[in-house]
Phi, psi and omega in degrees: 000138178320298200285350163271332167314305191327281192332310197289315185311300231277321179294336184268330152327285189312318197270353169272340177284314174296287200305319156335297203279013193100002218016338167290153150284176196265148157299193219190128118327068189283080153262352171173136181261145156210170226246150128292180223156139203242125157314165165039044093351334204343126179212144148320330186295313178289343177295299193279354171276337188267302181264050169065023187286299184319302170299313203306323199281314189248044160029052164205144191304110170235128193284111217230130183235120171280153181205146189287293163279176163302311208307310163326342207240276166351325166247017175245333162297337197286319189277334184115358202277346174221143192256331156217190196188111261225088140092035170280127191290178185269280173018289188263348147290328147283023145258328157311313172268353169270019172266331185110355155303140219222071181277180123226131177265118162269002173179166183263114158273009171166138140268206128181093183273336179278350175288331200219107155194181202250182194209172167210090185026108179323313225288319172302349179031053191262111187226166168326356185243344183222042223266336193285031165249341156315317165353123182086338196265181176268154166196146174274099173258106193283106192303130188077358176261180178293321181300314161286019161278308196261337137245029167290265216334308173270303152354265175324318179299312181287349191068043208228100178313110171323317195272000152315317220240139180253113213242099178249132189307137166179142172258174202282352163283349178287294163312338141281037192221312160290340147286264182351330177269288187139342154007287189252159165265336158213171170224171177237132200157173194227196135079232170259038121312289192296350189262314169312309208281297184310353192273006182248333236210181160221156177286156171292318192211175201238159187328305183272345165295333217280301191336328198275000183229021175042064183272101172257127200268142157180153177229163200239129180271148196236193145185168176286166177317303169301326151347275179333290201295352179273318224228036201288320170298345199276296220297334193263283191311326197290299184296003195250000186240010163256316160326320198276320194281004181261343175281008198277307204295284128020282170328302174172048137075015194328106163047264175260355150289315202271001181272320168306308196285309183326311189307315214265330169307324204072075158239144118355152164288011186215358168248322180305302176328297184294330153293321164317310205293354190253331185261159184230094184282064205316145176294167174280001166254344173297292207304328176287301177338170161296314191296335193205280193262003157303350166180287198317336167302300155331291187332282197326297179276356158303311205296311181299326186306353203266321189255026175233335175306322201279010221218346211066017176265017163192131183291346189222128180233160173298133107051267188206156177231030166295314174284008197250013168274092188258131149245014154312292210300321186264350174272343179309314201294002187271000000 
């Protein structure tokens, strides 16, 4: 199958890259950082990125570099070129790290299950009741992400043969661009992709259907390990300046916030809005919790490793992903 041929080249990517390096990552200077980050996007962290909070707090210069995907954030860590990285799906962080990159997810940076889905072309009139008509058609996937996770998933749920589908690597702004066109018969995506995706097409399944098939949509600000472990004071101010703007944010939805974050997305102020109304920024005692890096995260990426190990996307999965989790750095700040 086309997306599993991608994954291994992708996988196979990594692990040449780590053996360059050494398989550890490189230790880091912090004379200046610089962070990844996703455009069409919307989050609180950019509202404290426009006014300078970051730099202000760990009092070095930090530089922010956009990415499409996850796997893009996974191979710039890899190289040393980012130390760290802002809502990077768990998708693609497990697969960097069940390759041997020497990652850590430091906080759940947003939920969001009404964010990441896949649609399908009006003209086909396909919907969850007749979804066993997809067999055969083409869809657009960004390969290795939370989106290619969540439709392995609705697959399996719909009984929808893989080597049916004619299946191309694509990130979602590429892919509503290609439904718009006719390109494709459905896609996969998350943000103002995925809102570009909806003027065409309808979703299959709705946030709490996918959640009832334990679809869990979230992304994670991650870095590498050696980092983590060097620069740990570094790494707990940066998230204590994510905290405070995602509880600001949360509170009561300010304004002159939501104007920042739109700027800093490249959005309008009413597609930024409306994407905010969908995501959910869980607190550092949530976060901390059982529900999310207190276990269930770990679980949560065992399954997915299991079910891309099962898919042929990846040769391997860890053990346990329990070690691939710091939570030091986000429990100092409370």
């Amino acid at each position: 199958m086309i997306f599993s041929k991608t994954l291994k080249s992708l996988a196979g990517s990594t692990a040449l890259a780590l053996t360059a390096l050494g398989v550890a990552t490189p230790a880091f200077a912090v004379e200046e950082l610089t962070v990844g980050y996703f455009l069409e996007w919307p989050m609180p962290f950019l509202a404290a990125k426009a006014d300078g909070k970051y730099a202000e707090a760990l009092g070095v210069p930090v530089n922010w570099v956009s990415f499409d995907t996850g796997t893009a954030m996974s191979a710039a860590m890899a190289s040393g070129d980012v130390q760290i990285s802002v809502s990077q799906g768990v998708p693609p962080f497990v697969i960097a790290t069940s390759s041997g990159q020497a990652l850590q997810i430091l906080d759940v940076a947003v939920s969001y299950s009404e964010n990441d889905n896949c649609v399908v072309a009006t003209a086909l009139e396909i919907d969850k009741d007749s979804a066993d008509e997809l067999a055969g058609k083409k869809v657009a996937v960004p390969l290795g992400t939370g989106a290619h996770y969540g439709f392995l998933k609705q697959m399996e749920h719909f009984g929808i043969d893989l080597a049916s589908l004619d299946i191309i690597d694509m990130a979602p702004a590429d892919g509503a661009a290609a439904l718009s066109q006719g390109a494709v018969d459905f896609v996969c995506g998350w943000g103002g992709g995925l809102a570009r995706m909806k003027e065409h097409g309808n979703v299959l399944l709705t946030g709490p259907e996918k959640e009832d098939l334990g679809i869990l949509v979230f992304d994670v600000t991650t870095a590498p390990s050696d980092f983590v472990v060097e620069n740990e004071d570094v790494v707990s101010k940066f998230l204590a300046v994510t905290a405070e703007a995602n509880a600001t944010w949360m509170a009561d939805h300010p304004a002159d916030m939501l104007s920042k974050i739109a700027s800093e997305a490249g959005m309008d102020e009413d597609a930024t809005s409306t994407s905010l109304s969908t995501f959910d920024f869980p607190s550092v005692e949530e976060q901390l919790s059982e529900k999310w890096l207190g276990g269930a995260a770990q679980e949560y990426m065992k399954g997915v490793a299991d079910v891309f190990v099962e898919a042929g996307s990846i040769p391997s999965a860890l053990e346990s992903y329990d070690d691939t989790v710091s939570t030091g750095p986000l429990a100092a700040i409370k």
